[in-house]
C-alpha positions as CSV (number, residue, x, y, z in Angstrom):
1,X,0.0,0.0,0.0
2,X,1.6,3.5,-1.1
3,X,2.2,5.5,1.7
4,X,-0.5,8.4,3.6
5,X,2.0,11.2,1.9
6,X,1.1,10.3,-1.4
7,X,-2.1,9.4,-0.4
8,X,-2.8,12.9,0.1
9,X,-0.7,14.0,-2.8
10,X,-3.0,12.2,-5.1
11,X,-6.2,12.6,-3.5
12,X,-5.4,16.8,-3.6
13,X,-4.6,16.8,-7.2
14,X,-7.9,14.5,-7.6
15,X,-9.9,16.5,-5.4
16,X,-8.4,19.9,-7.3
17,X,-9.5,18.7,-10.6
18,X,-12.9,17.5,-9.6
19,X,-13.5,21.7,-8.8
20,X,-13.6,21.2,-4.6
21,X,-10.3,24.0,-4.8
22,X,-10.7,26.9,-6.4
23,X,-8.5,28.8,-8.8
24,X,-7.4,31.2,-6.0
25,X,-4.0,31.8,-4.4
26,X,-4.7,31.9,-0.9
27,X,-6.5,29.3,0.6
28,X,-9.2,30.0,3.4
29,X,-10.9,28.1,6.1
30,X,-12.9,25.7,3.9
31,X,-10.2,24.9,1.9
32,X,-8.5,23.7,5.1
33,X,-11.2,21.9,6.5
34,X,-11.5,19.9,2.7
35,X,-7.8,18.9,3.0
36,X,-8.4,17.8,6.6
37,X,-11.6,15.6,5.5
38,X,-9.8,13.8,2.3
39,X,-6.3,13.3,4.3
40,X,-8.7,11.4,7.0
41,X,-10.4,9.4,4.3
42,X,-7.0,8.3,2.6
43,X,-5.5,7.3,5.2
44,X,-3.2,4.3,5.8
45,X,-5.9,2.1,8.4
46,X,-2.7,0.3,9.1
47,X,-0.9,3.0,10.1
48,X,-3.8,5.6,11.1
49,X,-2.8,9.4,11.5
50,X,-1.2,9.9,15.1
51,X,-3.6,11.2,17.2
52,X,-1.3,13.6,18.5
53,X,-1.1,15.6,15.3
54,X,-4.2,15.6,14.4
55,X,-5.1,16.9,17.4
56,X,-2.1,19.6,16.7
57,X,-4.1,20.1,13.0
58,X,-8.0,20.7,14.6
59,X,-6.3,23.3,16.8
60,X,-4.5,24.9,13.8
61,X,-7.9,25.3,12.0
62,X,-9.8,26.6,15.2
63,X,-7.5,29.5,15.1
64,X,-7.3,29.8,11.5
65,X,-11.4,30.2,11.8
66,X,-11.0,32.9,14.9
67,X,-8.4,34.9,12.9
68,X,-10.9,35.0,10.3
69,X,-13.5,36.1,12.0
70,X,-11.6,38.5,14.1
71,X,-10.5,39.8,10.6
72,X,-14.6,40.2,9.3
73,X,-15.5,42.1,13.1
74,X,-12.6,44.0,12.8
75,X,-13.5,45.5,9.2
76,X,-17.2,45.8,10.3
77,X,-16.2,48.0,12.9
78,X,-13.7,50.0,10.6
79,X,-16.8,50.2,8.2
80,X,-19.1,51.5,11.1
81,X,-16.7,54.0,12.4
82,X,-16.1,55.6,9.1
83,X,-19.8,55.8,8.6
84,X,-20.3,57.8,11.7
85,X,-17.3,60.0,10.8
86,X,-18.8,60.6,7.6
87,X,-22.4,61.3,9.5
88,X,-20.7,63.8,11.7
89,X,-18.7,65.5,8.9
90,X,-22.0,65.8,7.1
91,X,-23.7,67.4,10.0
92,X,-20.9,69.9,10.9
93,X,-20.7,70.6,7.2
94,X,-24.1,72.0,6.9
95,X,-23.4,74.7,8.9
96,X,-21.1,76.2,6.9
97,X,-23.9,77.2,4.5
98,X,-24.1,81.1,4.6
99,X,-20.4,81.7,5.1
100,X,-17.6,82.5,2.9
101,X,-15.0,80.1,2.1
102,X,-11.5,80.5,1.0
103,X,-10.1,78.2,-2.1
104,X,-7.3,76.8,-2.7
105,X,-8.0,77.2,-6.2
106,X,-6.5,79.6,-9.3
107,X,-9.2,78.4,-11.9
108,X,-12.9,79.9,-12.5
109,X,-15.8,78.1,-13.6
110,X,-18.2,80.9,-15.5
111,X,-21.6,79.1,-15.5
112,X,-23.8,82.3,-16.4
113,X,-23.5,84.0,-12.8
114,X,-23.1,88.0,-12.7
115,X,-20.0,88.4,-11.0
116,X,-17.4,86.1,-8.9
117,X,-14.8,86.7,-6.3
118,X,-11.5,86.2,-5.9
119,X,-8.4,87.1,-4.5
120,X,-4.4,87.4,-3.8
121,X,-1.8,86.8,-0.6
122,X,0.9,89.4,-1.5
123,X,3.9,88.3,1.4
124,X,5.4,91.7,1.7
125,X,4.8,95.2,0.3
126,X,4.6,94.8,-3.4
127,X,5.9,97.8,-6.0
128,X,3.2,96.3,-8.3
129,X,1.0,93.7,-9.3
130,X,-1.3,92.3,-11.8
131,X,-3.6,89.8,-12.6
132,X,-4.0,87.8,-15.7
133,X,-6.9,85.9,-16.9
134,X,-6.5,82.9,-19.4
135,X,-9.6,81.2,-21.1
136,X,-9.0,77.3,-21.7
137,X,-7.1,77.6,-24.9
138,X,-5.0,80.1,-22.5
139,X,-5.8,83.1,-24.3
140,X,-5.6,86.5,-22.4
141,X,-9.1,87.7,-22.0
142,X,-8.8,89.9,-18.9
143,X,-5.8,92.0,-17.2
144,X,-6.6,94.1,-13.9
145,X,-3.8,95.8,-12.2
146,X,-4.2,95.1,-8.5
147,X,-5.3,98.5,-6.3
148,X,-3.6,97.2,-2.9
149,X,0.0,96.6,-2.7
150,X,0.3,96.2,0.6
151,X,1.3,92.5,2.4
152,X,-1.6,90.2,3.6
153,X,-5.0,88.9,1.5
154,X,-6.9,91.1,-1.2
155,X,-10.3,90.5,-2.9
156,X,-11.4,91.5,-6.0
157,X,-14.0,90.6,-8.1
158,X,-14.9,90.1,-11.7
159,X,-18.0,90.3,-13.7
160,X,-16.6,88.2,-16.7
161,X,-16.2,91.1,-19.1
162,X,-13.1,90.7,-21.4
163,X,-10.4,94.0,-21.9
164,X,-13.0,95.0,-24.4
165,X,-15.8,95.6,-21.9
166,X,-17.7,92.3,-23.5
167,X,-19.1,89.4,-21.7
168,X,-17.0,86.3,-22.3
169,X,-17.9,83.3,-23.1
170,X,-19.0,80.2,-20.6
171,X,-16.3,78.2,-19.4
172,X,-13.4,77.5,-17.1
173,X,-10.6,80.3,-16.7
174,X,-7.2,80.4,-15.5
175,X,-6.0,83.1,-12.8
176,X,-2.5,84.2,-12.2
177,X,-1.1,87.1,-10.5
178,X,2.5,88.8,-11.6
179,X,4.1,90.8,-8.7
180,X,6.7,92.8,-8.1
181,X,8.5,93.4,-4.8
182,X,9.7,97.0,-3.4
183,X,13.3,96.8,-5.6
184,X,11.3,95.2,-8.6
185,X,12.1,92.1,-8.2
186,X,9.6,89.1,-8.9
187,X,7.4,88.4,-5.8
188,X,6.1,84.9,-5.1
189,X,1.9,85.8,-4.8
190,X,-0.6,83.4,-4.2
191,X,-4.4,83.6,-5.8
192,X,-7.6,82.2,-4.1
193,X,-11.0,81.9,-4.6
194,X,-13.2,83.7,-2.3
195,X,-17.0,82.8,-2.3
196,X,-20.2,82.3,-0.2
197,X,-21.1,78.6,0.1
198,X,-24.8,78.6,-0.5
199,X,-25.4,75.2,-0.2
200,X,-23.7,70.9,0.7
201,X,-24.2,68.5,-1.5
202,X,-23.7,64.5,-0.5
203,X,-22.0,62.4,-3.3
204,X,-20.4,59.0,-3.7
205,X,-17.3,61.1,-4.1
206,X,-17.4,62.8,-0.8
207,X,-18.7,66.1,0.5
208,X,-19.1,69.4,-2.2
209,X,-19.7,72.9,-1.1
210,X,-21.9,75.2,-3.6
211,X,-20.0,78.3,-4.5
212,X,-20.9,80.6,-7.2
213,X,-22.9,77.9,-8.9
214,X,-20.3,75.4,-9.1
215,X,-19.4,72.1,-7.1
216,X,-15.9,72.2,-5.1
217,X,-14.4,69.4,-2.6
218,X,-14.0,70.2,0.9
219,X,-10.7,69.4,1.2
220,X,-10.0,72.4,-1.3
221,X,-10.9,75.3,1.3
222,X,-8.2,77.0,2.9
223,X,-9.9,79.2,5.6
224,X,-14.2,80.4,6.7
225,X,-14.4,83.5,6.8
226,X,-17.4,85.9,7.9
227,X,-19.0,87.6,4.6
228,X,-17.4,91.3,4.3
229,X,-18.3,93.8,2.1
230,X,-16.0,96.6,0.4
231,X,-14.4,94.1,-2.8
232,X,-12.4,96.1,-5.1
233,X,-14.0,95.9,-8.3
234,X,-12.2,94.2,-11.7
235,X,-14.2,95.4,-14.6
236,X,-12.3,97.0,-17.5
């Protein structure tokens, strides 16, 4: 009689072809318990499997089967805690509606709205400063030289009129800001978008804030700020 070894050999390569194991590379707790069950039934009954081991082999799976199911409560609870983060966030979220937001953002979306704000961190005194706008095939529609050189944050706003006084058309825009320090020197500047979130919307993507029409992530907002009046004004 051939020996329990390649008993087992065979009966695996047997019980692999007959579709009990699947194609997949790791094998889980039922695969286990199947190669327990067919070493038992080809077993030498001359020479049964020592008790001892098999023993050693039931306790092997009865962990295997608690680390699996550790592994399924630990990713329910990972699953339920994110669910209530996301309920809070959703919550606390909603009462932002009202406020102005800061953007970390140098592009405009013109959906049809009569004006939009926006703005500029100058980090010191600047001798000058101006700011360019680009339409999508990055053509120049719009230059406004920038009435406050002093350092800190600046708003302005823009009611989507080209150089030419006329209405541009609807689309995405490019802002950039060109500064000049107290010697004349180029001056790293920043740009922003500045705008009143007037409503949340929940998506499979995450959280959007409403501003000026269009949709923005939440992780794209730099600072809240209280609304304030007195923008400077960027039409030609």
């Amino acid at each position: 009689m051939t020996s329990s070894v390649s008993n087992l050999a065979q009966s695996t390569k047997t019980t692999s072809q007959s579709g009990l194991f699947n194609s997949k590379s790791i094998m889980g707790k039922d695969d286990f318990l199947k190669l327990m069950i067919t070493q038992l039934k080809y077993q030498d009954p001359l020479n049964p499997m020592d008790g001892t081991k098999f023993a050693s082999q039931l306790a092997q799976f009865s962990s295997l089967e608690q680390l699996h199911n550790l592994n399924d409560y630990v990713k329910q609870s990972v699953d339920a805690n994110y669910m209530l983060i996301q309920s809070v966030n959703n919550t606390m979220t909603a009462n932002l509606i009202g406020k102005e937001a800061k953007m970390n953002l140098s592009s405009i979306n013109y959906t049809g709205q009569d004006s939009i704000s926006f703005g500029y961190n100058l980090p010191a005194n600047a001798k000058e400063a101006t700011i360019k706008i680009y339409d999508k095939d990055n053509n120049l529609v719009k230059t406004i030289t920038c009435p406050e050189l002093m350092q800190g944050d600046h708003k302005l706003s823009w009611d989507f009129t080209d150089n030419n006084g006329e209405k541009v058309q609807k689309g995405e825009y490019k802002i950039e800001i060109n500064a000049k320090d107290l010697s004349g020197n180029d001056m790293k500047a920043q740009e922003f978008l500045i705008g009143q979130i007037t409503g949340i919307k929940f998506t499979q993507n995450g959280t959007k804030i409403l501003i000026n029409g269009s949709e923005y992530d939440v992780s794209d907002v730099l600072e809240i700020i209280q609304p304030q009046g007195g923008d400077s004004n960027g039409n030609g």
